[in-house]
ZAMARGU-4260 file (C-alpha; in steps of 0.2 Angstrom, whole numbers, plus 5000, padded with zeros to 4 digits):
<rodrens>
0) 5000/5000/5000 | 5013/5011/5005 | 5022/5009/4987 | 5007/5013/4979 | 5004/5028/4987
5) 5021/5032/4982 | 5020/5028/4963 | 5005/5040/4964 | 5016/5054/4973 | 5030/5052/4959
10) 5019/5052/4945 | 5008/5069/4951 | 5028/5076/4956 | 5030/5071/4935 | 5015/5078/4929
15) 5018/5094/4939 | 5035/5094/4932 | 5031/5094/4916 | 5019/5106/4917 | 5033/5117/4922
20) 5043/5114/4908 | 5029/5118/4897 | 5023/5133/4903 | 5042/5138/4903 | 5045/5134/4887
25) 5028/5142/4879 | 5033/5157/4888 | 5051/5158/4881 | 5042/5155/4862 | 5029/5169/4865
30) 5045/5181/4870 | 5054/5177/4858 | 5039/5179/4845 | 5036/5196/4853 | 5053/5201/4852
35) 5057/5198/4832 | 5038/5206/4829 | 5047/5222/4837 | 5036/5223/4852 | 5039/5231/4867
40) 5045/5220/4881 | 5032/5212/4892 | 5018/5225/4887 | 5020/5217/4868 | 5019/5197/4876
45) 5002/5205/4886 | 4994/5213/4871 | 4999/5195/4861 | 4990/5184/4873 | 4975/5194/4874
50) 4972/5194/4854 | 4974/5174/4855 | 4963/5174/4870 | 4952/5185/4860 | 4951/5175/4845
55) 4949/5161/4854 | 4933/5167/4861 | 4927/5174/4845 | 4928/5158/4834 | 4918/5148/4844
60) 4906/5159/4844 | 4906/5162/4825 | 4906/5144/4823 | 4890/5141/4834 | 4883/5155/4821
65) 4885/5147/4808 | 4877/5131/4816 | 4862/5137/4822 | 4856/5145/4807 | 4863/5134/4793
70) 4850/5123/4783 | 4848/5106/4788 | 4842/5090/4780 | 4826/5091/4790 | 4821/5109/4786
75) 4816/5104/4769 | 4800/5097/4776 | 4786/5104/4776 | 4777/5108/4793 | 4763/5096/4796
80) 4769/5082/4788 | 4783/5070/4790 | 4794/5067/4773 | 4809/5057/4770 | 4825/5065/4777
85) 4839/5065/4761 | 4847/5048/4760 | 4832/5038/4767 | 4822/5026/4756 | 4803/5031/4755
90) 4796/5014/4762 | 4807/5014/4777 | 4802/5031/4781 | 4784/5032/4772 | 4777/5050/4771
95) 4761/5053/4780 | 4753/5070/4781 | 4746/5072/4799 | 4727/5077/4800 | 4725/5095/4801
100) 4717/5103/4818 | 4701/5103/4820 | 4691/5120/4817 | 4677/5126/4825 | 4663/5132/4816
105) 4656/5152/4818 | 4644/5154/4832 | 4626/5155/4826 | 4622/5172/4822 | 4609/5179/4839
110) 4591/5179/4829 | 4580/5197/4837 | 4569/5194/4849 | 4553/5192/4837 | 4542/5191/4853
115) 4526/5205/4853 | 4521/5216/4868 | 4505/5210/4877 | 4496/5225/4891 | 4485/5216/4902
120) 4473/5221/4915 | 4456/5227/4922 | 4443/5243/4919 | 4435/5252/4929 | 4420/5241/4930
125) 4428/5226/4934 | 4430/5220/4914 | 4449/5212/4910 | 4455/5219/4897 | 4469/5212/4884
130) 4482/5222/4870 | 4490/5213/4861 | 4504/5224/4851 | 4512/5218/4833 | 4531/5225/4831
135) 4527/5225/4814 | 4518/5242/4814 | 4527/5257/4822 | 4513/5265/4828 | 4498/5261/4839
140) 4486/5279/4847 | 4477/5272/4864 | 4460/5280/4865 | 4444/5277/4875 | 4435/5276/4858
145) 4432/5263/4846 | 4446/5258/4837 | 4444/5261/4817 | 4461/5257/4811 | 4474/5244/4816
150) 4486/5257/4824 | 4472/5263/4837 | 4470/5251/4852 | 4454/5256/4862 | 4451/5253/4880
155) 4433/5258/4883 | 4435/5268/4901 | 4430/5283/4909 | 4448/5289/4913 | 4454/5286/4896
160) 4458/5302/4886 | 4452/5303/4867 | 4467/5302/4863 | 4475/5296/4879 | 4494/5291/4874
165) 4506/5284/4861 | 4516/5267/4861 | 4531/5265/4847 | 4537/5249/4845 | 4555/5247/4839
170) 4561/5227/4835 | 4563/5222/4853 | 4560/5242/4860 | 4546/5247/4867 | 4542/5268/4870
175) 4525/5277/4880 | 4522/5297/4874 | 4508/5302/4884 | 4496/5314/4873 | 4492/5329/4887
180) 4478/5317/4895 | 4468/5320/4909 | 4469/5305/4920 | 4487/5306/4914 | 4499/5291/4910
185) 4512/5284/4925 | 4527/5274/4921 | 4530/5259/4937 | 4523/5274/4947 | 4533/5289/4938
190) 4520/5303/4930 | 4524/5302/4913 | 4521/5322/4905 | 4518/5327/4887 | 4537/5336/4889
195) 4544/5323/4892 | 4542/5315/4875 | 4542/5295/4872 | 4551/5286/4886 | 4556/5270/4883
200) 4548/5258/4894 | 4555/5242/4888 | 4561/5236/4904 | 4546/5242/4913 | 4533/5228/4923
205) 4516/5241/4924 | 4510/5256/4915 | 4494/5266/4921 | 4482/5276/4911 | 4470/5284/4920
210) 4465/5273/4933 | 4468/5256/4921 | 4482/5246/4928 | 4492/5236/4913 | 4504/5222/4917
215) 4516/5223/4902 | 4525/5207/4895 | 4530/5199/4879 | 4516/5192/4870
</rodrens>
């Protein structure tokens, strides 16, 4: 054990050795390459090892360069698909196109709300009454009188007004313009006044005119 341990002391004592020598002898060639250049001294050998140390640095680095954005064998390929690399027979690396993903089709497009507007409720005298309103006609005039024309909507009370108030429909919109009636027109308890023009009472739940409560919905 003891001569082993030995050997290994002599042969680190060589290696270091040499080492030595080496570093000795590469020092003497660089001075003497500095000195028949014609530079100065010590300064000149400093300025040498630092342009080896910097080209050292740079050709690896040029190098990996030129690796990383040279064309390869592979890039011939086309994405999506695996083809033969150059050199390979076809049926030992067969060419199969892989499926393409999947797309999803456009969302439906939202259809209008189509629905009509329905007033329900109950005169004066106990009678229910029902309106049905069409979105197709822009128009309808609420009167106490008999209605002549589609536009006109009658609902036969005292407190109605001749005519009473106006209602605009608008696709899914719905608007009340009272006319300057007596019994006057009230939006979910609000007074609703000729100056303030149509209001739109499309989220409303009951409108009153006169003394006839209407529960408003969609027909």
């Amino acid at each position: 054990m003891g001569l082993e341990i030995a050997a290994l002391f002599h042969a680190f004592g060589l290696t270091g050795f040499f080492a030595i020598v080496g570093a000795v002898l590469a020092a003497w060639m660089a001075w003497r390459i500095v000195e028949k250049a014609g530079f100065p001294g010590w300064a000149g050998l400093g300025a040498v090892l630092l342009t080896l140390t910097g080209i050292g640095t740079i050709v690896p680095l040029i190098l990996l360069w030129v690796f990383a954005y040279m064309r390869w064998p592979r890039d011939e390929a086309t994405p999506g698909s695996r083809s033969a690399p150059a050199g390979y027979a076809t049926p030992d690396y067969p060419s199969k196109s892989y499926p393409s993903k999947p797309t999803l089709a456009p969302p439906p497009m939202a259809l209008g709300d189509r629905r009509g507007w329905r007033l329900a409720g109950t005169l004066g005298n106990g009678q229910p009454v029902t309106i049905a309103l069409d979105n197709a006609i822009p128009v309808y005039l609420i009167s106490s009188a008999a209605a002549a024309k589609a536009t006109e909507l009658s609902i036969p009370d005292p407190s109605i007004g001749q005519p009473h108030a106006r209602l605009l429909t608008a696709g899914p919109r719905l608007g009340l313009e009272d006319l300057g009636s007596p019994g006057g027109t009230f939006i979910d308890g609000a007074r609703l006044l000729p100056e303030h023009g149509p209001r739109d009472i499309t989220e409303t739940r009951v409108i009153r005119l006169g003394t006839v409560e209407l529960a408003l919905s969609r027909a």
